[in-house]
PDB file of N, H, CA, C and O in Angstrom:
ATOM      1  N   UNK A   1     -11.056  26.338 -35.342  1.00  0.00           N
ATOM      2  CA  UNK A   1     -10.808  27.771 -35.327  1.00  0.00           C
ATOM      3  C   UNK A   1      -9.874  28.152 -34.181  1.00  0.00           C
ATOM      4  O   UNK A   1      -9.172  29.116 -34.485  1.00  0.00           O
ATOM      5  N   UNK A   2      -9.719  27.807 -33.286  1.00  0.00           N
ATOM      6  H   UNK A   2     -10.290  27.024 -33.039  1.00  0.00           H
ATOM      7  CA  UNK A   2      -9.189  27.602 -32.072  1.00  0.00           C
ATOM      8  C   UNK A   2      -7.747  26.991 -32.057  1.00  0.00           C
ATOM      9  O   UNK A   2      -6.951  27.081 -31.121  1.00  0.00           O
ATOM     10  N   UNK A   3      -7.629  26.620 -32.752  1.00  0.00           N
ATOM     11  H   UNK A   3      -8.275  26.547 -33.512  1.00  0.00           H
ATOM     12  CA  UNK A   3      -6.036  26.333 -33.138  1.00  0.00           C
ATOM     13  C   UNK A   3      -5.594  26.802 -33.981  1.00  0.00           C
ATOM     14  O   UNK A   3      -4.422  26.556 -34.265  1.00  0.00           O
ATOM     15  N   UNK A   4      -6.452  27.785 -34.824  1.00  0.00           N
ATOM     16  H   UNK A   4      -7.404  27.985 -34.593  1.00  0.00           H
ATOM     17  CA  UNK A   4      -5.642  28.213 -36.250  1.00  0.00           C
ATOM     18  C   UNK A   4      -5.279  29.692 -35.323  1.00  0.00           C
ATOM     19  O   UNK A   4      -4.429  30.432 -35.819  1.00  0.00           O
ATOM     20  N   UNK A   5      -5.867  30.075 -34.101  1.00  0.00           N
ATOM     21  H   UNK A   5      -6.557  29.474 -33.698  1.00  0.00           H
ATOM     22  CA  UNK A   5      -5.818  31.374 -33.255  1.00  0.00           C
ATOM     23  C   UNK A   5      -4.512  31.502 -33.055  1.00  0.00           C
ATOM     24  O   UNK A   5      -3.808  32.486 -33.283  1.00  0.00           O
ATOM     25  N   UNK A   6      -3.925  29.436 -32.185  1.00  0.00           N
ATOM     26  H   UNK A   6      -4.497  28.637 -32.000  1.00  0.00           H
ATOM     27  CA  UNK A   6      -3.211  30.245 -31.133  1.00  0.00           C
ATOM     28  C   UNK A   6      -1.635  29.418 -32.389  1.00  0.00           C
ATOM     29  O   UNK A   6      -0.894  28.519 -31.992  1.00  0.00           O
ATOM     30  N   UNK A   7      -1.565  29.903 -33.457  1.00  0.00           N
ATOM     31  H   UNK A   7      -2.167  30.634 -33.780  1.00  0.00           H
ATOM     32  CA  UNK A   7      -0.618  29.074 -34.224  1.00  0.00           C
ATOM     33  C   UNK A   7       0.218  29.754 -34.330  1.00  0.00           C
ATOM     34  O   UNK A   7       1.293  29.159 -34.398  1.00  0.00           O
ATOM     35  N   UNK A   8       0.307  31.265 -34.409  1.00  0.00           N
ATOM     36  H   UNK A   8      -0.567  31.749 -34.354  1.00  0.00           H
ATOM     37  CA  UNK A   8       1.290  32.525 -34.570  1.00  0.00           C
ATOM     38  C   UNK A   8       0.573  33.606 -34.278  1.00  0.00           C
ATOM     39  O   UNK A   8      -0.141  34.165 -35.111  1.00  0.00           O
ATOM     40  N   UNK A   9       0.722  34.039 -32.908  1.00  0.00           N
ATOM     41  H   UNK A   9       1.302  33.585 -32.231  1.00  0.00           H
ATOM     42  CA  UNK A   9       0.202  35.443 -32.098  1.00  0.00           C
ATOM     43  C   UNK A   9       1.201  36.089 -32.079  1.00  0.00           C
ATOM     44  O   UNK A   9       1.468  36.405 -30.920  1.00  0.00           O
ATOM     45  N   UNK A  10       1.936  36.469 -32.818  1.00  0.00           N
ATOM     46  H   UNK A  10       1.720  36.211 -33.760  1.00  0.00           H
ATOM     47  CA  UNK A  10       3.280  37.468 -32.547  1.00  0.00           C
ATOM     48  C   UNK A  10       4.279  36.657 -31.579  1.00  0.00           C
ATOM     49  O   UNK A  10       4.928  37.332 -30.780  1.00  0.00           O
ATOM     50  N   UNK A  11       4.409  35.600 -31.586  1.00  0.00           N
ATOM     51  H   UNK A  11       3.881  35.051 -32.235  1.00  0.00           H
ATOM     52  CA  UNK A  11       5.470  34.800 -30.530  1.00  0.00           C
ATOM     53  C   UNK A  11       4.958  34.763 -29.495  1.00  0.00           C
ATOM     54  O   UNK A  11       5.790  34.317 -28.705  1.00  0.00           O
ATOM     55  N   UNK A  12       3.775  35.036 -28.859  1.00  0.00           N
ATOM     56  H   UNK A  12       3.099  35.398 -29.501  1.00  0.00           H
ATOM     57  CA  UNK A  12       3.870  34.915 -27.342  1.00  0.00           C
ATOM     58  C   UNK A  12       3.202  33.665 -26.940  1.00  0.00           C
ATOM     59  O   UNK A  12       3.007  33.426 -25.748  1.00  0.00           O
ATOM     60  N   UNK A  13       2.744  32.639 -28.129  1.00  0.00           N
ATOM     61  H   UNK A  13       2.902  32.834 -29.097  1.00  0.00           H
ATOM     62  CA  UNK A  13       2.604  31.531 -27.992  1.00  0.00           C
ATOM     63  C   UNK A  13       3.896  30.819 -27.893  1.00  0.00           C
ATOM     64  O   UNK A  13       3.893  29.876 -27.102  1.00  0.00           O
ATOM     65  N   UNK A  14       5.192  31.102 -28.631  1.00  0.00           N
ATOM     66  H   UNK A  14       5.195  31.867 -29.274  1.00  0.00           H
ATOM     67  CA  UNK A  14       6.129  30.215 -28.452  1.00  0.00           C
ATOM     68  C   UNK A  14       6.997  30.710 -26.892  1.00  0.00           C
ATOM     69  O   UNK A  14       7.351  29.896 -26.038  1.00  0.00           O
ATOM     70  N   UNK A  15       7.179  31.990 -26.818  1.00  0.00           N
ATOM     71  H   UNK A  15       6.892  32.651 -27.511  1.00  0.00           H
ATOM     72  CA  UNK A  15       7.513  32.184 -25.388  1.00  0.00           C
ATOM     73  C   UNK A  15       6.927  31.485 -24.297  1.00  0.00           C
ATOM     74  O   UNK A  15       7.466  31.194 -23.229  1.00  0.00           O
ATOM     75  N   UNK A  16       5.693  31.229 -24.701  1.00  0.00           N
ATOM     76  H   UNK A  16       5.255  31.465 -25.568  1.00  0.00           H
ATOM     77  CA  UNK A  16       5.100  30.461 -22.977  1.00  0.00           C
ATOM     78  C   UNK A  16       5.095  29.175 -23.257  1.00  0.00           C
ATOM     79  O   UNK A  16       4.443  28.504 -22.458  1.00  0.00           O
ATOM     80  N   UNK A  17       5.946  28.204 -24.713  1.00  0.00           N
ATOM     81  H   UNK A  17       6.476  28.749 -25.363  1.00  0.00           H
ATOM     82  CA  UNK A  17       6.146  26.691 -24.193  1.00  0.00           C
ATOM     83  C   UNK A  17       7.957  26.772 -24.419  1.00  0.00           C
ATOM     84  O   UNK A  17       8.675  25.833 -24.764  1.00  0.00           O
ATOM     85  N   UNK A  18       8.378  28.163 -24.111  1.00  0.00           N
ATOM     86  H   UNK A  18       7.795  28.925 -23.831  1.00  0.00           H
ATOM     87  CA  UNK A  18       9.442  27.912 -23.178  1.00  0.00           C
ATOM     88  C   UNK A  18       9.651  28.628 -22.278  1.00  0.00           C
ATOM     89  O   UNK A  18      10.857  28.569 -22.036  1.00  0.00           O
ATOM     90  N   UNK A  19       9.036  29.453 -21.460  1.00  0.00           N
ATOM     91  H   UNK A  19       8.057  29.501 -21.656  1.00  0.00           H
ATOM     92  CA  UNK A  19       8.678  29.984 -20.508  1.00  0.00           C
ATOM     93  C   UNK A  19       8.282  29.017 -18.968  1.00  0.00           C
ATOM     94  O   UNK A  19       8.772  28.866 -17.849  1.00  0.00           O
ATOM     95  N   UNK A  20       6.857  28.423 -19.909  1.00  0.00           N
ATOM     96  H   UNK A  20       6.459  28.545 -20.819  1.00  0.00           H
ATOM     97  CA  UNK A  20       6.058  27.336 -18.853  1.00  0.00           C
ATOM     98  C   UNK A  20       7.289  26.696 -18.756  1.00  0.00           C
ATOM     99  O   UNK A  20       8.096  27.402 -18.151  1.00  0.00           O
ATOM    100  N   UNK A  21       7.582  26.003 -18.992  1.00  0.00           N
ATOM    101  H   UNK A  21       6.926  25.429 -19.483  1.00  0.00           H
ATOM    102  CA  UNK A  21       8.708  24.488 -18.444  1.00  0.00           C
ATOM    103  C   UNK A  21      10.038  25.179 -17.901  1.00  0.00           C
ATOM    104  O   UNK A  21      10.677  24.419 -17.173  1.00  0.00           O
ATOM    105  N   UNK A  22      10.571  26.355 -18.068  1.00  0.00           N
ATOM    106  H   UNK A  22      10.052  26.973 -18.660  1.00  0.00           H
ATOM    107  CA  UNK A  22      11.636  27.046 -17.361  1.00  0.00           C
ATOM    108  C   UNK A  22      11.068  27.278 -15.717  1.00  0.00           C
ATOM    109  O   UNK A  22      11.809  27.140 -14.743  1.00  0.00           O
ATOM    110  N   UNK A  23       9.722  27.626 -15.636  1.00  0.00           N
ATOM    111  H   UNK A  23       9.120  27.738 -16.426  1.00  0.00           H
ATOM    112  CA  UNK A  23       9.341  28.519 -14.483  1.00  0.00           C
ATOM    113  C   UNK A  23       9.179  27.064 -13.591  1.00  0.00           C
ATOM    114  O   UNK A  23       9.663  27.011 -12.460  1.00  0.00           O
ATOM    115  N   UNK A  24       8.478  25.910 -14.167  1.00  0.00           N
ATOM    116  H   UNK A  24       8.084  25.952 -15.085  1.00  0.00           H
ATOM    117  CA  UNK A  24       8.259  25.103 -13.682  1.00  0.00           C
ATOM    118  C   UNK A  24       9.653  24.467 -13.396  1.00  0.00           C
ATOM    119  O   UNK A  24       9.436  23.870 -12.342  1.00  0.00           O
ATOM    120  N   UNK A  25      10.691  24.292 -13.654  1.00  0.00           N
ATOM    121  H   UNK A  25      10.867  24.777 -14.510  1.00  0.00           H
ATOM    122  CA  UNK A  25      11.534  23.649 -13.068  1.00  0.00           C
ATOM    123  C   UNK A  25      12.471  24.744 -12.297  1.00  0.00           C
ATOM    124  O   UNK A  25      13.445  24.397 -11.629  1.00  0.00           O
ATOM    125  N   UNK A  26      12.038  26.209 -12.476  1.00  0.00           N
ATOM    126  H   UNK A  26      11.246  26.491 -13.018  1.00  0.00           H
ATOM    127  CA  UNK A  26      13.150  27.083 -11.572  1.00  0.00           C
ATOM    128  C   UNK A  26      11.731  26.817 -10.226  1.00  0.00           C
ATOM    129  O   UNK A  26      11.875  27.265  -9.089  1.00  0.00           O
ATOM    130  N   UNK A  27      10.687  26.179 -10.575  1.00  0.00           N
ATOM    131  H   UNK A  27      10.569  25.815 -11.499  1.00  0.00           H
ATOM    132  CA  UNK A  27       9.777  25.874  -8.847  1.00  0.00           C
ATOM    133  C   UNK A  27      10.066  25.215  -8.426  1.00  0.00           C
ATOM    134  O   UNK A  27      10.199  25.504  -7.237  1.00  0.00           O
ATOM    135  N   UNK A  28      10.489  23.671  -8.775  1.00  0.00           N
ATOM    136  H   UNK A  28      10.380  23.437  -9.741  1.00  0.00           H
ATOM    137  CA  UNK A  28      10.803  22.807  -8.291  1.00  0.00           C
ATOM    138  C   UNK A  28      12.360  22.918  -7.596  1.00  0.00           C
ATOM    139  O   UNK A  28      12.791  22.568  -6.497  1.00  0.00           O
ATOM    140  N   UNK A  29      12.848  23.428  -8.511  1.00  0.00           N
ATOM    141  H   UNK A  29      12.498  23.712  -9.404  1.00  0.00           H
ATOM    142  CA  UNK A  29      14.265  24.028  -7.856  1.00  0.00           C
ATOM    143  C   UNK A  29      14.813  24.208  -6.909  1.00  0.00           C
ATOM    144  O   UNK A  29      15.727  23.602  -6.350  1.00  0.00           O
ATOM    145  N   UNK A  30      13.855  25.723  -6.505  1.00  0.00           N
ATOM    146  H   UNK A  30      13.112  26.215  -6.959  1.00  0.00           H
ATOM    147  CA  UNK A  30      13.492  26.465  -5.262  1.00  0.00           C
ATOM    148  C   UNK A  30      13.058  25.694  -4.600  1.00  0.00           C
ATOM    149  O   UNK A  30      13.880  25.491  -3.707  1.00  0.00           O
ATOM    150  N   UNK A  31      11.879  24.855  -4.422  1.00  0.00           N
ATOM    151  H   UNK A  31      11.211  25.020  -5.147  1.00  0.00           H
ATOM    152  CA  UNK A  31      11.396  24.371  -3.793  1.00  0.00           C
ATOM    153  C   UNK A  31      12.569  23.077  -3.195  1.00  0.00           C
ATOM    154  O   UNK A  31      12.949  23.141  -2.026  1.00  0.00           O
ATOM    155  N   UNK A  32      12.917  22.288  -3.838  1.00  0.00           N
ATOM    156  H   UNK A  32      12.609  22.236  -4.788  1.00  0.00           H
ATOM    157  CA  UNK A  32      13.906  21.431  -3.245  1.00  0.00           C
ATOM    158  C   UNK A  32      15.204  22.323  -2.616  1.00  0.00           C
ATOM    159  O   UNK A  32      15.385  21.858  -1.490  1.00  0.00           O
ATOM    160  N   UNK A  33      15.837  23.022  -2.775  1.00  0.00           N
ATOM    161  H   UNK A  33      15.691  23.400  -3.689  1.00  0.00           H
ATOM    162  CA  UNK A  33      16.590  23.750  -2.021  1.00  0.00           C
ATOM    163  C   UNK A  33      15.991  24.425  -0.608  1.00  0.00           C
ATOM    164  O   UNK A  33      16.493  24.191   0.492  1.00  0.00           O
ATOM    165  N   UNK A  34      14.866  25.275  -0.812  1.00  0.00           N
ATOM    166  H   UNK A  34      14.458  25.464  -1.705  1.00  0.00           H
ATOM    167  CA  UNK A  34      14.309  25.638   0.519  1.00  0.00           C
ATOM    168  C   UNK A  34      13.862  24.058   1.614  1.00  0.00           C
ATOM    169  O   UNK A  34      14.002  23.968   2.834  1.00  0.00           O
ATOM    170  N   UNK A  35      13.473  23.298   0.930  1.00  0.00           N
ATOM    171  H   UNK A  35      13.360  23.371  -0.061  1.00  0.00           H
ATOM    172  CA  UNK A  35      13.950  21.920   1.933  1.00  0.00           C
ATOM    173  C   UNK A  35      15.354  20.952   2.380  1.00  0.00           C
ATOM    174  O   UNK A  35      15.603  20.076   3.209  1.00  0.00           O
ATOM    175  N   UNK A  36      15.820  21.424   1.684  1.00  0.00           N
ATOM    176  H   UNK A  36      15.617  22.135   1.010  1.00  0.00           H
ATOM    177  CA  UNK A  36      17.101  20.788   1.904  1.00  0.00           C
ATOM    178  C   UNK A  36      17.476  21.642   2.739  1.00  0.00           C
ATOM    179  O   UNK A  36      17.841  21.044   3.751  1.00  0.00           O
ATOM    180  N   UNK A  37      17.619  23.171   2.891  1.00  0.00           N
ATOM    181  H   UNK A  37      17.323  23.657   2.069  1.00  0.00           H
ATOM    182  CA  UNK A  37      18.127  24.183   3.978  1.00  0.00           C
ATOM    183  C   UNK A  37      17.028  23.744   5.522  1.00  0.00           C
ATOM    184  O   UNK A  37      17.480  23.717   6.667  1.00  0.00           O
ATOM    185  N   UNK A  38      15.735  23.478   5.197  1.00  0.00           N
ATOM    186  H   UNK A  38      15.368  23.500   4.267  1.00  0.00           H
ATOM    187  CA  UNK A  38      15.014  23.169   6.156  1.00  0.00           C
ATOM    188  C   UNK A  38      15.781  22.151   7.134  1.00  0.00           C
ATOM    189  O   UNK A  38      16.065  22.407   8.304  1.00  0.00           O
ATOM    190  N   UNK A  39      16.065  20.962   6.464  1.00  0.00           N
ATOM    191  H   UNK A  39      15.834  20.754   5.514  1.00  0.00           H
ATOM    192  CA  UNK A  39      16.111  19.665   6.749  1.00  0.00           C
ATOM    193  C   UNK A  39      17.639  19.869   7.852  1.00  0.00           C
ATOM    194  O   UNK A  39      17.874  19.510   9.006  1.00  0.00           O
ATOM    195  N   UNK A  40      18.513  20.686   6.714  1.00  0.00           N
ATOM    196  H   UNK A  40      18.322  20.977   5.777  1.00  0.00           H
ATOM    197  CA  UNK A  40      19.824  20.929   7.340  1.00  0.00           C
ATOM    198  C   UNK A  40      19.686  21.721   8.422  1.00  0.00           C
ATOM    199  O   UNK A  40      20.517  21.605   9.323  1.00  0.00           O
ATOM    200  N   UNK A  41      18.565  22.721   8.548  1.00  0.00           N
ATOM    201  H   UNK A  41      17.890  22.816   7.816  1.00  0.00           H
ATOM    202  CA  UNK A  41      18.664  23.520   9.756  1.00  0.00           C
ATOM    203  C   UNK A  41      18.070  22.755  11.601  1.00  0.00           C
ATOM    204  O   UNK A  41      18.173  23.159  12.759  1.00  0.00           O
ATOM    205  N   UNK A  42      17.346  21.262  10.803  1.00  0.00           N
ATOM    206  H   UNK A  42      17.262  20.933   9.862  1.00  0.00           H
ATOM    207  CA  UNK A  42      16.672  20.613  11.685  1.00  0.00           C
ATOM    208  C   UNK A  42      17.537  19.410  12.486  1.00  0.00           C
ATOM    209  O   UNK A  42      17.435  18.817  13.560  1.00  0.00           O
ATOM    210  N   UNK A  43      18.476  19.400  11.296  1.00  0.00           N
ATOM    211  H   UNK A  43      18.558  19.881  10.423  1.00  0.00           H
ATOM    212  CA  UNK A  43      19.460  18.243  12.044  1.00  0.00           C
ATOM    213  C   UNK A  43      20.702  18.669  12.367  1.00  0.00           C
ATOM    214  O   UNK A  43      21.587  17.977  12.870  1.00  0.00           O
ATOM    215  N   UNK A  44      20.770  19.964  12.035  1.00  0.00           N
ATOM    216  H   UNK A  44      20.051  20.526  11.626  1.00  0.00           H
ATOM    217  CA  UNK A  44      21.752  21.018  12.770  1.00  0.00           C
ATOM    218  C   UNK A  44      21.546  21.297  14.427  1.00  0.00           C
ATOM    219  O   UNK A  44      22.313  21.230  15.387  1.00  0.00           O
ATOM    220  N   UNK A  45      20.213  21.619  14.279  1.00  0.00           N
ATOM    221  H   UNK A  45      19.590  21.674  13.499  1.00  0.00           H
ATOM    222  CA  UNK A  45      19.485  21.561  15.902  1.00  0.00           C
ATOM    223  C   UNK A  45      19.215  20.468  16.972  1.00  0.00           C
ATOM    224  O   UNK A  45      19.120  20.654  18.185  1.00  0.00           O
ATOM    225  N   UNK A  46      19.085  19.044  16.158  1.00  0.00           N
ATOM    226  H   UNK A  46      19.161  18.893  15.172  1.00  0.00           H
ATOM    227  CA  UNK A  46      19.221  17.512  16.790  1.00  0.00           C
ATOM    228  C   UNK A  46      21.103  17.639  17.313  1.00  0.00           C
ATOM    229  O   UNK A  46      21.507  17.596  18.475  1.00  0.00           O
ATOM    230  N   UNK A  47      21.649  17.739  16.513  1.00  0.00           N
ATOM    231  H   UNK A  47      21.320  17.774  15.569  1.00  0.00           H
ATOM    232  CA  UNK A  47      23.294  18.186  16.974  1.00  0.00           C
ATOM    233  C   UNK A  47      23.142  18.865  18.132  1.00  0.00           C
ATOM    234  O   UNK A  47      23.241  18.036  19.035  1.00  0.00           O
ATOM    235  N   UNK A  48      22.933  20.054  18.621  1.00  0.00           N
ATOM    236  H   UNK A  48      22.852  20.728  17.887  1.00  0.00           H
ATOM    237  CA  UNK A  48      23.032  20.732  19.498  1.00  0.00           C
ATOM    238  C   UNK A  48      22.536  20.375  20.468  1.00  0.00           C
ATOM    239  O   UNK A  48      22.599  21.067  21.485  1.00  0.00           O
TER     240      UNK A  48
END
């Protein structure tokens, strides 16, 4: 019964299996960029 639910809810089942995997790789994204600026701001400061 539980799968016949989530098979066609007006699309908002298909929006969130392409939603989920967009958000998840715009995190990882972010996330590797805000370290890479880290990293650069740390060996910017070993320079000085």
């Amino acid at each position: 019964m539980g799968l016949t639910l989530l098979a066609h809810q007006g699309g908002w089942d298909e929006a969130l299996l392409v939603v989920g995997p967009l958000l998840l790789f715009a995190g990882i994204v972010w996330n590797a960029k805000r370290r890479a600026v880290k990293q650069s701001q740390a060996s910017a400061d070993e320079d000085e």
